[in-house]
LUMPA-468216 format. One line per field, with one value per atom (N, C-alpha, C, CB): atom name; x negated, y negated, z. Coordinates in Angstrom, 1 decimal, always signed. Glycine has a CB too. Layout:
a <- c(CA  ...);
east <- c(X  ...);
north <- c(Y  ...);
up <- c(Z  ...);
END
This chain:
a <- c(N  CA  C  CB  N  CA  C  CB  N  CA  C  CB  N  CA  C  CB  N  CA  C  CB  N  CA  C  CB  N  CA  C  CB  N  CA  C  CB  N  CA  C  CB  N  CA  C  CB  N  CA  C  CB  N  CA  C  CB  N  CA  C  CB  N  CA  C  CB  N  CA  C  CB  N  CA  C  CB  N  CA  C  CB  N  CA  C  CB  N  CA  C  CB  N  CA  C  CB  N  CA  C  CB  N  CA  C  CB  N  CA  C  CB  N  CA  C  CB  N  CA  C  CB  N  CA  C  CB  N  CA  C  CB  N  CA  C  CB  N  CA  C  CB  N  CA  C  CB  N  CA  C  CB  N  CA  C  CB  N  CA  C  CB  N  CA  C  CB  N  CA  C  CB  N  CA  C  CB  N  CA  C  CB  N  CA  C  CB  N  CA  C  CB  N  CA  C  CB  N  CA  C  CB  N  CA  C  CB  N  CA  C  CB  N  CA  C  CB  N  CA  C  CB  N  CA  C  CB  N  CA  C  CB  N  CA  C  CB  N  CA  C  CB  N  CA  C  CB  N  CA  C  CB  N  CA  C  CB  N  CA  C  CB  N  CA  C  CB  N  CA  C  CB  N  CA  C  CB  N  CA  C  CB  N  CA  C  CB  N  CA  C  CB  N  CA  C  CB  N  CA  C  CB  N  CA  C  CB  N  CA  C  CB  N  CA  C  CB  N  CA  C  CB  N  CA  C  CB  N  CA  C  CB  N  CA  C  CB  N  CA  C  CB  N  CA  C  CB  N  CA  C  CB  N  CA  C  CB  N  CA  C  CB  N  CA  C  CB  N  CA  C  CB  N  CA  C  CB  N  CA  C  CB  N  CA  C  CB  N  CA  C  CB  N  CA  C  CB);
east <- c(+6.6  +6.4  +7.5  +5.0  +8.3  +9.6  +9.2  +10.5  +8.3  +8.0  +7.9  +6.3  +6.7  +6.7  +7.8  +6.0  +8.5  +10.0  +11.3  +10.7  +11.0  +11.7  +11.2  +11.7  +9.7  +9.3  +9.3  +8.1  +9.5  +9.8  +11.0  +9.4  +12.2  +13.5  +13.7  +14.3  +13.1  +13.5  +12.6  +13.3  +11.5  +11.2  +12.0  +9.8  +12.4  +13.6  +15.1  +13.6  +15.4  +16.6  +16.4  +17.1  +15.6  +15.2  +14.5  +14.4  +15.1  +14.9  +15.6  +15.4  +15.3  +16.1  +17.5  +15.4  +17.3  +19.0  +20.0  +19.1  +19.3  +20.2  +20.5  +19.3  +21.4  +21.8  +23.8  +21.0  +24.4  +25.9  +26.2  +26.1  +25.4  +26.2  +25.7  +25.8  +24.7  +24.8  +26.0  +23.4  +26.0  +27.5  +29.3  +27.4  +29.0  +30.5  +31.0  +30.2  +29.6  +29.8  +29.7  +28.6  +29.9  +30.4  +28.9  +31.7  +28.1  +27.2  +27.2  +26.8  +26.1  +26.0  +25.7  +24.9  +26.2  +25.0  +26.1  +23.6  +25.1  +26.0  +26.0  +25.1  +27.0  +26.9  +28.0  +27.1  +27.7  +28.7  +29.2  +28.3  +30.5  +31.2  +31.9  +31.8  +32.7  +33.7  +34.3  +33.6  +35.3  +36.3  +37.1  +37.9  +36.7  +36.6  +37.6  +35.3  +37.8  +38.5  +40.1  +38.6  +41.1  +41.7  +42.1  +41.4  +41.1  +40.9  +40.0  +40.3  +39.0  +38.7  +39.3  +38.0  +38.6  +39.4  +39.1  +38.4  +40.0  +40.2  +38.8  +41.7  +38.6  +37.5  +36.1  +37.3  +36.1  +34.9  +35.0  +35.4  +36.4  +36.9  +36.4  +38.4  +36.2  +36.5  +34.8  +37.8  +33.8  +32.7  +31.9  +32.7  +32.6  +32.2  +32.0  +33.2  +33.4  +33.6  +32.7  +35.5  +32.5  +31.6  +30.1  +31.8  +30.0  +28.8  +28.4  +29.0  +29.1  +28.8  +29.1  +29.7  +29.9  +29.6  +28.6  +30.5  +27.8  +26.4  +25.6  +26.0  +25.5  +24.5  +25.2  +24.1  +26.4  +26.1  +26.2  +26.6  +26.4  +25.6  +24.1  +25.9  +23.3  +22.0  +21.6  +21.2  +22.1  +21.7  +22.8  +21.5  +23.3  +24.0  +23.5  +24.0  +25.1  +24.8  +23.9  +24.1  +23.3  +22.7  +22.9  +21.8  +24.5  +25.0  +26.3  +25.1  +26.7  +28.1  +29.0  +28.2  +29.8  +30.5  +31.6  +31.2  +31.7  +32.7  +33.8  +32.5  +35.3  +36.7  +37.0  +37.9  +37.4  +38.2  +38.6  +40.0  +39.3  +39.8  +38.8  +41.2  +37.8  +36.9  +36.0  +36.5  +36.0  +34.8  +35.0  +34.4  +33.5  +33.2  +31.9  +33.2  +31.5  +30.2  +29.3  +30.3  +28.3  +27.5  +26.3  +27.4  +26.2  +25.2  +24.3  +25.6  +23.1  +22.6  +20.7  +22.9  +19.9  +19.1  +18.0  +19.1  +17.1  +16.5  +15.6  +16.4  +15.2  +14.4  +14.4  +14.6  +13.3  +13.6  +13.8  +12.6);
north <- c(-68.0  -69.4  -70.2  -69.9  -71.0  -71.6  -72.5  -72.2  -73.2  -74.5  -73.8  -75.5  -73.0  -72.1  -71.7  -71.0  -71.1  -70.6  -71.8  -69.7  -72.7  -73.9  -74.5  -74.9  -74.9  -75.3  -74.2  -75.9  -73.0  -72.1  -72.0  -71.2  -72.1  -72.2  -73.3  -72.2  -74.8  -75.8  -75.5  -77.3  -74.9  -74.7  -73.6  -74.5  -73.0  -72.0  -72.2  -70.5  -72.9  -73.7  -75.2  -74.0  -75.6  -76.6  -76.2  -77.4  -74.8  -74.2  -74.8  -72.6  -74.8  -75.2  -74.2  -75.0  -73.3  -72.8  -73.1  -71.8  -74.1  -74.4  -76.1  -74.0  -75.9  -76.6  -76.8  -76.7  -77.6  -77.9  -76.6  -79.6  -77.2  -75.8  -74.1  -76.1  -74.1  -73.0  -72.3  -72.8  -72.9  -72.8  -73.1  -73.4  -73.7  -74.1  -73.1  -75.6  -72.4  -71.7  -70.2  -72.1  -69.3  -67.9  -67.7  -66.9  -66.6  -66.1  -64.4  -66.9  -63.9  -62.3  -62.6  -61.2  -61.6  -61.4  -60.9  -63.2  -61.0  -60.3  -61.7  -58.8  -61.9  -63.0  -62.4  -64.9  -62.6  -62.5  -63.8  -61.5  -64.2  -65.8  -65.5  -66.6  -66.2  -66.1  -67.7  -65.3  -67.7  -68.8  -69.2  -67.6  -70.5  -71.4  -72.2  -72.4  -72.6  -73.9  -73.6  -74.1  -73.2  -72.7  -72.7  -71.9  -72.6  -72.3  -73.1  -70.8  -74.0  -74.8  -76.0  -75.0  -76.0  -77.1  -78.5  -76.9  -79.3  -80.8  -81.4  -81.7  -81.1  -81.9  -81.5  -81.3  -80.6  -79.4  -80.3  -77.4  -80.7  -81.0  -82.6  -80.7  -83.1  -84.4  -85.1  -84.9  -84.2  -83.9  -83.7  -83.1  -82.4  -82.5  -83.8  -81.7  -84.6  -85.3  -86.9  -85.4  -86.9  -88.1  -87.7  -88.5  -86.3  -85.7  -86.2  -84.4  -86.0  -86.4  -87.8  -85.6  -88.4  -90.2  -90.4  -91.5  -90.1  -90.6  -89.7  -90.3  -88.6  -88.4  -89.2  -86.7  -89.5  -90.3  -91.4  -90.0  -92.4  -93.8  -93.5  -94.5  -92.5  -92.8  -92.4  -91.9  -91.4  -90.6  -90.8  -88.9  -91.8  -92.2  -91.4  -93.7  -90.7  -89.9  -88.5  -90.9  -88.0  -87.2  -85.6  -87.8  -85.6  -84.3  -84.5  -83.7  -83.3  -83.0  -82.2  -82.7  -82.6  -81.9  -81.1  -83.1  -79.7  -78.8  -79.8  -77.1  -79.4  -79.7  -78.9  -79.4  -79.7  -79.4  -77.7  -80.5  -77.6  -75.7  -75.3  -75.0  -75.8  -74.7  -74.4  -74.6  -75.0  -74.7  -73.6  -75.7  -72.8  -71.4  -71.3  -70.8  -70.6  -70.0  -69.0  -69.5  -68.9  -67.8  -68.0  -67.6  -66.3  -65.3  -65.0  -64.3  -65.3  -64.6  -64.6  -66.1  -64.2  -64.1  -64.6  -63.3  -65.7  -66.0  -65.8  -66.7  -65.1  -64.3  -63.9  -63.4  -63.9  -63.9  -62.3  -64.7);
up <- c(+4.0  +4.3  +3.8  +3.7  +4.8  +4.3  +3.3  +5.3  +3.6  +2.5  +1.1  +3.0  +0.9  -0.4  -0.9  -0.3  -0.1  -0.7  -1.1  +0.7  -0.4  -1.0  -2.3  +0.0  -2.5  -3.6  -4.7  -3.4  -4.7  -5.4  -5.8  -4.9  -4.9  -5.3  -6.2  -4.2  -5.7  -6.6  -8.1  -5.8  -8.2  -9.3  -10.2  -9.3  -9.6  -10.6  -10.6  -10.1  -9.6  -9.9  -10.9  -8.4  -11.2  -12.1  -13.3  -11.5  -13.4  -15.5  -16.1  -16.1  -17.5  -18.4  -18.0  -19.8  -17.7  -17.5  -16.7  -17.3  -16.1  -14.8  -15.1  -13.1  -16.7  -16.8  -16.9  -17.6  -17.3  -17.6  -18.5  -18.5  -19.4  -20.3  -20.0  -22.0  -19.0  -18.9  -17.8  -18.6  -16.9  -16.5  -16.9  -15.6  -17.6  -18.8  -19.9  -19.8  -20.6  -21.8  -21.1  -23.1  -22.4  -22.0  -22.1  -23.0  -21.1  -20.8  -20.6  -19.8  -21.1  -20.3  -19.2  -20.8  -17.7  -17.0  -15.2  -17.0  -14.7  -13.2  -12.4  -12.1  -11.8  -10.5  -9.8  -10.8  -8.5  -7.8  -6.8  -7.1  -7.0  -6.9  -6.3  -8.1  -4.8  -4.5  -4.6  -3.3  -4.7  -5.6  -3.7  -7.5  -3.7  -2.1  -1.9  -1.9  -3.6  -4.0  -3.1  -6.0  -2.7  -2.1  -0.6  -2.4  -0.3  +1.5  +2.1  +1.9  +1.5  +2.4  +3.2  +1.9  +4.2  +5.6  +5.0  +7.7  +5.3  +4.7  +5.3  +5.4  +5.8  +6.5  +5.5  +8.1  +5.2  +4.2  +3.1  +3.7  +2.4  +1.3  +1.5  +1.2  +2.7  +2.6  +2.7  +3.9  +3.1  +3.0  +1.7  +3.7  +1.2  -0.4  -1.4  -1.2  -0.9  -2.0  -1.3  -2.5  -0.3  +0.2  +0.0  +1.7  -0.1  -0.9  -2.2  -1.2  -3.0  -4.5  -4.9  -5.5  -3.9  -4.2  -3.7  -3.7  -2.8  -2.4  -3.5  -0.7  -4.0  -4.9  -6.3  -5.1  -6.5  -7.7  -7.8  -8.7  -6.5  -6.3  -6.5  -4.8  -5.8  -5.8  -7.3  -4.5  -7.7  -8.9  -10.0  -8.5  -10.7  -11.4  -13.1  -11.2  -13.2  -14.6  -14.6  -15.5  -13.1  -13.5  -13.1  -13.3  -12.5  -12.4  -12.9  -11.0  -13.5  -13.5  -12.7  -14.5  -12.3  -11.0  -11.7  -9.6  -11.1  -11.5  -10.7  -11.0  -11.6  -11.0  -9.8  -12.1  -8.8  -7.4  -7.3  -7.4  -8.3  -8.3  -8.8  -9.1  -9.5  -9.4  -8.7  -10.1  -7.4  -6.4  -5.7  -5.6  -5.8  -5.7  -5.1  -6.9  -4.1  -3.9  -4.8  -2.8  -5.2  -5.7  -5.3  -7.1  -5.1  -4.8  -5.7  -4.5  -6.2  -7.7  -6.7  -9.8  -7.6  -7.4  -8.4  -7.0  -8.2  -9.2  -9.8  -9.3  -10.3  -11.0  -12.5  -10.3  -13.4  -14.7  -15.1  -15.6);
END
């Protein structure tokens, strides 16, 4: 059921671990990332960043955005 699987994802993507510092600081564990920052089309680029001024006009202060070269896709699976 897509809906269940969505409200399920946002409840495990909304752990305490899926916070700033869990992505900033050194961690155990497996992910697999491919590193984007590089090769994406200006247009992708120019999308992202009109992305995150509309979430942080609407949502002021409440993400922190990785730097330009560090944007990357990952694969993980959530699960404890």
């Amino acid at each position: 059921d897509p809906k269940h699987d969505a409200k399920q994802y946002f409840f495990d993507a909304a752990r305490d671990g899926s916070r700033e510092s869990h992505y900033r600081d050194t961690k155990l564990g497996v992910t697999l990332a491919a590193r984007v920052a590089g090769s994406l089309p200006r247009e992708l680029k120019k999308l992202l960043s009109e992305f995150r001024q509309q979430v942080d006009d609407a949502l002021p202060d409440m993400y922190a955005w990785f730097d330009d070269n560090s944007l990357h896709c990952t694969v993980r699976g959530l699960v404890d």
